[in-house]
C-alpha positions in Angstrom: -1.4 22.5 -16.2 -4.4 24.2 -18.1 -4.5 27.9 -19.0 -6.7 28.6 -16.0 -4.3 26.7 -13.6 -1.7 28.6 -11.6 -0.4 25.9 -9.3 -0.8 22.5 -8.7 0.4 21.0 -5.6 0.7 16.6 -5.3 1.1 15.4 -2.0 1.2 11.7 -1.7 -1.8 10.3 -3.6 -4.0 13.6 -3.4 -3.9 16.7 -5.7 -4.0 20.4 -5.1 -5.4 22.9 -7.9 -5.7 26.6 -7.8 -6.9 29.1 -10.2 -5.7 31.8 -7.9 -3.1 34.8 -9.0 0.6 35.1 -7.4 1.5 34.2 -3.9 -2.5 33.5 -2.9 -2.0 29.9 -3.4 1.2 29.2 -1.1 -0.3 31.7 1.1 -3.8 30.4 1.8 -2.7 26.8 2.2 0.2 28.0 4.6 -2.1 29.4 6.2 -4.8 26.9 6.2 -3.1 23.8 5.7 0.2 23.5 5.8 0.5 19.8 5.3 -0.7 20.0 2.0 3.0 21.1 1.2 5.2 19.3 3.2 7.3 16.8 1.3 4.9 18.0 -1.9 6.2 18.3 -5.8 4.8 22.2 -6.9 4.5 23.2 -10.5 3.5 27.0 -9.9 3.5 29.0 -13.5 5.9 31.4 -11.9 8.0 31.5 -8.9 10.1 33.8 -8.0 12.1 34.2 -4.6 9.2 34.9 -2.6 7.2 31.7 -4.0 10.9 30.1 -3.4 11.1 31.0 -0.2 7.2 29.9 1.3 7.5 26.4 -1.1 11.0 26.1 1.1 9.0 27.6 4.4 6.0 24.6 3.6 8.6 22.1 3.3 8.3 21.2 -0.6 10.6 18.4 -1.4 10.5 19.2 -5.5 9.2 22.4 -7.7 9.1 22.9 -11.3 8.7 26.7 -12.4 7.5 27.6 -16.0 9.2 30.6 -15.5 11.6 31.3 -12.5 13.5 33.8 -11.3 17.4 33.6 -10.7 16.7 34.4 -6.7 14.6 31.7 -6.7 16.9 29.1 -8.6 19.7 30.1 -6.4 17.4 29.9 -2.8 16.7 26.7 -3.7 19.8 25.5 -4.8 21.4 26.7 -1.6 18.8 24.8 0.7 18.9 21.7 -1.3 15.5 21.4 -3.0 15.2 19.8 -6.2 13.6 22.0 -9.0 13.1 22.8 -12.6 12.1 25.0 -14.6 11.0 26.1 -18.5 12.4 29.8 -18.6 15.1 31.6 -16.5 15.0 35.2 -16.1 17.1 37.5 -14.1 13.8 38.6 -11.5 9.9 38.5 -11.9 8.3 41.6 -13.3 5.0 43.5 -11.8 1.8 42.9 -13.8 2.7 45.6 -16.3 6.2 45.1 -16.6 7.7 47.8 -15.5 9.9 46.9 -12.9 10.3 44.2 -10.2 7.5 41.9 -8.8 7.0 43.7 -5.3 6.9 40.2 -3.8 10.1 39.9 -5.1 11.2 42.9 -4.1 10.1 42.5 -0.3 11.7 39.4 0.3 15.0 40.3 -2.0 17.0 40.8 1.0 16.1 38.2 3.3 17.3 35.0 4.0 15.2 32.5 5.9 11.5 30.9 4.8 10.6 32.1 7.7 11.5 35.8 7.5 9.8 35.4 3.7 6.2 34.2 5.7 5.8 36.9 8.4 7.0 39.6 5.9 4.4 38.2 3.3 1.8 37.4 5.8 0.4 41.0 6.1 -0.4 41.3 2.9 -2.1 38.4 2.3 -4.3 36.9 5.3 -6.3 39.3 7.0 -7.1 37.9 10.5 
């Protein structure tokens, strides 16, 4: 991936780019075309439970994270989905490091892709 790159989806024989900060990616295509995920391999600069939790929602079959969170690493190991990563850290911090990603903090409790989706939803499509 290039500087400039935050995820990068491949689906079959066609590619995916986006330039676009956090959980925008996973969101818009969720949203606009949620094929492009299913059975997709992800390489996302960071993701964290949330960006677990929507990949798993979209129906990803691999992910590689240059960083990752521990929530994430353990969602994913629970529901079977082959990833990797270049850095573990114990949770995502917010833009200016002081604290938690609030993505990571909203979906921190929940359990199901699904639950992750309509909590996240809000935030990011505006219908």
């Amino acid at each position: 991936m290039t500087d400039n790159i935050t995820c990068t989806v491949i689906q079959g024989d066609q590619t995916y780019v986006s330039d676009l900060p956090g959980l925008r990616p996973l969101m818009n295509w969720l949203h606009r075309s949620p094929e492009i995920l299913e059975g997709s391999y992800v390489i996302d600069k960071v993701v964290g439970k949330a960006s677990a939790m929507l990949l798993t929602y979209g129906g990803a079959k691999k992910i590689h994270g240059k960083l990752m969170s521990k929530p994430a690493d353990e969602f994913l190991t629970a529901h079977g989905i082959e990833h990797t990563y270049d850095v573990l850290t114990d949770y995502i911090l917010n833009q200016d490091q002081s604290d938690m990603c609030p993505m990571e903090k909203r979906v921190k409790d929940l359990k199901e892709p699904e639950e992750a989706f309509a909590a996240l939803k809000p935030i990011f499509i505006k219908e």
